[in-house]
C-alpha positions as CSV (number, residue, x, y, z in Angstrom):
1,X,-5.4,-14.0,-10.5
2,X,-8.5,-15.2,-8.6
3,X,-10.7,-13.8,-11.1
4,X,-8.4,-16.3,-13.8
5,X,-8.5,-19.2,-11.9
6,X,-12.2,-19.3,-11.4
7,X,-12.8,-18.8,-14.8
8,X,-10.9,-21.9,-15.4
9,X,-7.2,-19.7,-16.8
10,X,-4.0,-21.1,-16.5
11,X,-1.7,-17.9,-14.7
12,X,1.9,-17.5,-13.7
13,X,2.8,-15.1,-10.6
14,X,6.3,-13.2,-10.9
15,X,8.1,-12.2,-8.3
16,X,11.2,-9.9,-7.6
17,X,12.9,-12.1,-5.1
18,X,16.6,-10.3,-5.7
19,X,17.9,-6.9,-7.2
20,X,21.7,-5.4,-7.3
21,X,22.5,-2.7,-8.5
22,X,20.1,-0.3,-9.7
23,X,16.4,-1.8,-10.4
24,X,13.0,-0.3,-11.6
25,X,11.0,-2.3,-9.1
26,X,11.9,-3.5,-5.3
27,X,11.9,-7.0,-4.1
28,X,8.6,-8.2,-3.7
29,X,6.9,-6.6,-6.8
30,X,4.7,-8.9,-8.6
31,X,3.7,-9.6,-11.9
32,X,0.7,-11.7,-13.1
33,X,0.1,-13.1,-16.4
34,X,-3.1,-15.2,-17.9
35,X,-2.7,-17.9,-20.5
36,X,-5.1,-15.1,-22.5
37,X,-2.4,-12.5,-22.2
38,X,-3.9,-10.5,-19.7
39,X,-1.3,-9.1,-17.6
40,X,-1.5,-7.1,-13.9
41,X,1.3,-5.6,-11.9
42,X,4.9,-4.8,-12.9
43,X,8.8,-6.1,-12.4
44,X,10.6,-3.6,-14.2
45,X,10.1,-0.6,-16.2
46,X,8.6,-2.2,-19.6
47,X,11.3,-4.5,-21.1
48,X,11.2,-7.3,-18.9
49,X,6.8,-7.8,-18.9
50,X,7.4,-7.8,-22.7
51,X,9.3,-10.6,-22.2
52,X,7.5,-12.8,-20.0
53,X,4.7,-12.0,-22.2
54,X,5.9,-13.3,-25.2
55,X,7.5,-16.2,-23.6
56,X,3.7,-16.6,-22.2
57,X,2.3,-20.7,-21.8
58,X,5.5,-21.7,-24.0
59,X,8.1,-24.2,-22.4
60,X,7.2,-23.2,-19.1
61,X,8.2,-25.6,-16.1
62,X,4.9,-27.1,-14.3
63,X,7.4,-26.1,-10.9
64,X,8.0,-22.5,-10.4
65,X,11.5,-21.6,-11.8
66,X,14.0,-18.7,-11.4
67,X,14.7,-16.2,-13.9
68,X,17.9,-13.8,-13.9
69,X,18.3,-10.8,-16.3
70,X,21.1,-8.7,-16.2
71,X,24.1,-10.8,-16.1
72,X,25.5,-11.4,-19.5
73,X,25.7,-8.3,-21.1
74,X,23.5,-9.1,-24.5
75,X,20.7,-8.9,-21.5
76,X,22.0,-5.2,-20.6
77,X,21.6,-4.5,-23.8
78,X,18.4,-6.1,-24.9
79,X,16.1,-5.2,-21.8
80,X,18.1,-2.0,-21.2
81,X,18.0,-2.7,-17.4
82,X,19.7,0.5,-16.3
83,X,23.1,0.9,-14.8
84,X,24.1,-2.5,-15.3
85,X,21.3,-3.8,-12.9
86,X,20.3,-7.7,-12.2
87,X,16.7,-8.8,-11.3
88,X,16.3,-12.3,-10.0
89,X,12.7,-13.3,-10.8
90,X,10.3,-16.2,-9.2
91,X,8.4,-17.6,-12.0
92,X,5.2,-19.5,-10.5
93,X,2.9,-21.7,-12.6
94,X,-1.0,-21.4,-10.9
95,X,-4.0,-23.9,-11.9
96,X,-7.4,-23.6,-11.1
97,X,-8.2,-26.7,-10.2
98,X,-5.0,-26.8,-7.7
99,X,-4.1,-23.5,-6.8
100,X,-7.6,-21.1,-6.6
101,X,-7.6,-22.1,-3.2
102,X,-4.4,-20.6,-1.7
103,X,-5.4,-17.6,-4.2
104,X,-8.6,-17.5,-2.4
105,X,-7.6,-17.9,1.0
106,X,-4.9,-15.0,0.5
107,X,-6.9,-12.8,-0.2
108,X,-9.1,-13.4,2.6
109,X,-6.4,-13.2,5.0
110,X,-5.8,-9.3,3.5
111,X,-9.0,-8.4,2.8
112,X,-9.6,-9.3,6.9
113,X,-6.9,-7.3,7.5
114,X,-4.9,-9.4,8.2
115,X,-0.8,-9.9,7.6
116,X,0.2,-13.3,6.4
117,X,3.7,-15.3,5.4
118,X,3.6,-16.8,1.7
119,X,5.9,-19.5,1.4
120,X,6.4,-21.0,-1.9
121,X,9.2,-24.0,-2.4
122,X,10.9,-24.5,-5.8
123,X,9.3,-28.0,-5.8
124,X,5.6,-26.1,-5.7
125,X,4.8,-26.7,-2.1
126,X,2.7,-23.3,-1.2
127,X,1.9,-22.5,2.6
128,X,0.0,-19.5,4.3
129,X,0.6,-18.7,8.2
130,X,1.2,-15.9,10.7
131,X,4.3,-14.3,10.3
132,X,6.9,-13.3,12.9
133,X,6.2,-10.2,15.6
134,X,8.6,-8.7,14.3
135,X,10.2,-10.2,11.2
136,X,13.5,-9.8,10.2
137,X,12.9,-9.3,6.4
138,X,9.9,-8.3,4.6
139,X,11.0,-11.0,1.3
140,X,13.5,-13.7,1.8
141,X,15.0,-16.4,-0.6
142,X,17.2,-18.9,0.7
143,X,18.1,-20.9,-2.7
144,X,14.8,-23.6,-1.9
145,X,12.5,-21.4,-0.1
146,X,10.4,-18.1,-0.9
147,X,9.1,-16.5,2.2
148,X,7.4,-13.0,1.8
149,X,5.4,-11.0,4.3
150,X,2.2,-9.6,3.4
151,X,0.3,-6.8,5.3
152,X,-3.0,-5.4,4.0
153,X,-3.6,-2.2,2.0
154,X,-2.9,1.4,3.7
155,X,-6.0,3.1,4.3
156,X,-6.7,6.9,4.5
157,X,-9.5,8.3,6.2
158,X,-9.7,12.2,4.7
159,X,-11.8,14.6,6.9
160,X,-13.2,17.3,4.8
161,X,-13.9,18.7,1.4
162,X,-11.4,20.8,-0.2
163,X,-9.1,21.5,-2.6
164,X,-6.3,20.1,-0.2
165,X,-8.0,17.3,0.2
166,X,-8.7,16.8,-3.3
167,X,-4.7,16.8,-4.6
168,X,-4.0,14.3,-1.3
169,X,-6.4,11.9,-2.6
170,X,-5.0,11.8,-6.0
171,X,-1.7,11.8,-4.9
172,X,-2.8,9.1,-2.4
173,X,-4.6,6.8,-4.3
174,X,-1.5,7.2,-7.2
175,X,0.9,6.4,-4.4
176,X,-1.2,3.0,-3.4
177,X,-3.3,3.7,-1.1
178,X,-6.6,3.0,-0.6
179,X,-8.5,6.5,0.3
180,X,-11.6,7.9,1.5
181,X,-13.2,10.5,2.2
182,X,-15.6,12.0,4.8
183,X,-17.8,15.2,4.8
184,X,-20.5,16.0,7.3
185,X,-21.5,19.4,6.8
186,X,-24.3,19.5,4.1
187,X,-22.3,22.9,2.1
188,X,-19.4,21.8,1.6
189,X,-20.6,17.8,0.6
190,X,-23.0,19.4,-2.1
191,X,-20.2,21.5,-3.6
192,X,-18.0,18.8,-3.8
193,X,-17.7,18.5,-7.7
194,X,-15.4,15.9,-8.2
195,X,-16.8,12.8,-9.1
196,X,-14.1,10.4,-9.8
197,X,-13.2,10.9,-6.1
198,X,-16.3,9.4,-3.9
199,X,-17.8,11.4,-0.7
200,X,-19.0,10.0,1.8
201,X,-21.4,12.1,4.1
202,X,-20.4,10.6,7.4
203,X,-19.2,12.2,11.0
204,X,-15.4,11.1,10.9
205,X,-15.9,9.4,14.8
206,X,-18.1,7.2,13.3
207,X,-15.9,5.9,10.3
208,X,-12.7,5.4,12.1
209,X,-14.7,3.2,14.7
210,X,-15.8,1.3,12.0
211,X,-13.0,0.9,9.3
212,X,-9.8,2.2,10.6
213,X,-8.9,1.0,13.6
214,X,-5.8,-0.8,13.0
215,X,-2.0,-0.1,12.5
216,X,-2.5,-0.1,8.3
217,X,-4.9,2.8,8.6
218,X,-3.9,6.6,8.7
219,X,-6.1,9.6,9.1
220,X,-5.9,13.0,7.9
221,X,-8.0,16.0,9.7
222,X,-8.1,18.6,6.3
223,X,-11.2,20.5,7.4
224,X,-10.1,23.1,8.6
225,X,-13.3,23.4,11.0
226,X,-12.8,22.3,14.6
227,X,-16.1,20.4,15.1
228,X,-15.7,18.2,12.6
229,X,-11.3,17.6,12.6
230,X,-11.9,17.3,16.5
231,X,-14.6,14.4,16.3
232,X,-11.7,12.3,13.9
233,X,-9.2,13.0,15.4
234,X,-10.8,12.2,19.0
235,X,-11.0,9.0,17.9
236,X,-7.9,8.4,15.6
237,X,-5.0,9.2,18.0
238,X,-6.0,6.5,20.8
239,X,-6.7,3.8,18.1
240,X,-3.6,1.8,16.5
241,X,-3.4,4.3,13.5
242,X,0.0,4.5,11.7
243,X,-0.8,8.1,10.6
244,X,-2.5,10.5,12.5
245,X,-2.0,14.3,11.1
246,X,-4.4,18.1,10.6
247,X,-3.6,20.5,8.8
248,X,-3.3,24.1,9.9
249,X,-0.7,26.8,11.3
250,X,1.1,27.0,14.4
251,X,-0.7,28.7,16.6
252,X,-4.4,26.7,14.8
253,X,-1.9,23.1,16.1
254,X,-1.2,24.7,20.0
255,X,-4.9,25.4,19.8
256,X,-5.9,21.7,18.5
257,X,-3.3,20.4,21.4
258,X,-4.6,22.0,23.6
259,X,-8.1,21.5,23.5
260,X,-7.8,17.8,22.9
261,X,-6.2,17.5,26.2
262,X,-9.1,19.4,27.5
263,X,-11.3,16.6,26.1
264,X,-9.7,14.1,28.0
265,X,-7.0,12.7,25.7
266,X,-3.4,11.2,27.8
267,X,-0.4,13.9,26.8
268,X,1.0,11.1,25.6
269,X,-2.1,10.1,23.3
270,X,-2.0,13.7,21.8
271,X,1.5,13.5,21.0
272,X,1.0,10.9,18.6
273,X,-1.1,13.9,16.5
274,X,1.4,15.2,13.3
275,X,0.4,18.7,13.4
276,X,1.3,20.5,11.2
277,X,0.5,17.9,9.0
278,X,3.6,16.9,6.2
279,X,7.2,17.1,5.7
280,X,8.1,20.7,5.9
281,X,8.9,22.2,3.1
282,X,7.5,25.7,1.8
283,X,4.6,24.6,0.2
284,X,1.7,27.1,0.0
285,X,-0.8,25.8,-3.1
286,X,-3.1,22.9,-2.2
287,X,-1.3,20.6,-4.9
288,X,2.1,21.9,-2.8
289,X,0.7,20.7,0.5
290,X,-0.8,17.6,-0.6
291,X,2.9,16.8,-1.9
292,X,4.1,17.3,1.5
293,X,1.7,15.3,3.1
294,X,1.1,12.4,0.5
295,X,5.4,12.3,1.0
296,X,5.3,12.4,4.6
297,X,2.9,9.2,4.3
298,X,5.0,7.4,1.7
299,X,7.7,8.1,4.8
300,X,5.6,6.2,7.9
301,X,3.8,3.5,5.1
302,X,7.9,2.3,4.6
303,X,8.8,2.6,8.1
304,X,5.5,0.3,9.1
305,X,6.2,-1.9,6.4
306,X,9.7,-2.6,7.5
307,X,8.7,-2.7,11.6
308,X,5.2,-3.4,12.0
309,X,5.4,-4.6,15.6
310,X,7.0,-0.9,16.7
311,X,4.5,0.9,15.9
């Protein structure tokens, strides 16, 4: 949308502010649309984005406006929303000249890493500001008044080349998150032979001090090699991390426990490590443990999203 707006577009912003019964997208879920028909984002499963678009710069309100789909029944019918469902939608009209500001200064506020409260009245007011400790809902609509909490992008930090890691960061990055990956020894980072899925030849102590070191930020020891997992995970599990986790047995976890106590890390610091790493299930392929572990992140992602304050 910021992109739009600077090039002088027209946009509208969609938002899920209200679902019952069953609904293909959560409260929250946006939808963007350009007076060129570009489109980004979804509300549904299909139907309801064909709509919008079509209805595109015709008619529309110069205040935002509600939209409800699923209460007669020739909208069951016509958008197919399944089981009878109802989506309430927040329709917002966005200028350039008025309104590429609070886009701009939105997205400074995540790109900082920093949560933020969108407010957005039915008369157009817009206001940006620090949301609550510990907020009571993550989207709210009072009749008048939009409020919905923003956090910044979940980050994974993977520690070694592999075919484990591989599967977790396509898994990862299909799920939403934003992923990267770490390989110091020189073997291993020169066999790496997928491309669409960058490498970075760092030492993992280093890249958590600089880019993950706050509670949106997860990291995953996959190497398999105790001089490098060690060095991550060192400095991962006293840092605000909502994810820490290694892979490997047992008996390879007591060990891992064990000797990062030895290092000097609190008990109460190493029991924050998730060792081993994913939701059990009997997964033995590296596409069968990524599952387990891209599911177990899905998992704490929700949890932190609901109660950022307790973690």
């Amino acid at each position: 949308m910021a992109r739009w707006l600077s090039q002088g577009q027209r946009a509208w912003l969609a938002t899920v502010v209200a679902t019952w019964g069953s609904s293909p997208r959560p409260q929250g879920a946006w939808l963007a649309i350009s007076d060129r028909g570009e489109w980004s984002g979804s509300v549904s499963g299909g139907c309801l984005e064909e709509s919008l678009l079509r209805q595109g710069a015709s008619d529309c309100p110069d205040r935002p406006w509600l939209l409800d789909y699923g209460i007669r029944e020739p909208d069951r019918t016509r958008f197919r929303l399944p089981c009878g469902g109802h989506i309430r939608l927040l329709v917002e009209p966005l200028s350039p000249t008025g309104d590429l500001g609070h886009v701009q200064a939105l997205l400074t506020a995540l790109h900082e890493r920093r949560p933020v409260l969108r407010a957005v009245s039915l008369d157009g007011e817009r206001r940006l500001s620090e949301p609550e400790r510990r907020p009571r809902e993550r989207l709210a609509f009072d009749g008048r008044w939009l409020r919905h909490n923003l956090q910044p992008d979940c980050r994974v930090l993977l520690i070694g080349a592999g075919e484990v890691a591989r599967y977790v960061a396509e898994f990862a990055l299909a799920a939403e998150f934003s992923v990267t990956l770490c390989e110091p020894r020189q073997a291993f980072a020169d066999g790496w032979s997928h491309g669409h899925i960058p490498l970075l030849r760092r030492l993992p102590d280093d890249l958590v001090a600089e880019a993950f070191q706050d509670r949106w930020c997860a990291v995953l020891a996959l190497a398999h090699d105790p001089r490098v997992d060690d060095l991550g995970l060192m400095a991962a599990l006293p840092s605000p991390a909502f994810y820490v986790g290694a892979m490997g047995s047992r008996v390879t976890t007591e060990a891992r426990r064990a000797r990062l106590l030895a290092l000097g890390l609190a008990p109460e610091t190493v029991a924050r490590l998730k060792a081993p790493v994913g939701v059990d299930i009997p997964s033995k392929t590296p596409a069968e443990i990524a599952i387990a572990i891209v599911a177990d992140l899905i998992a704490a992602r929700h949890d932190l999203r609901v109660n950022p304050a307790a973690l």
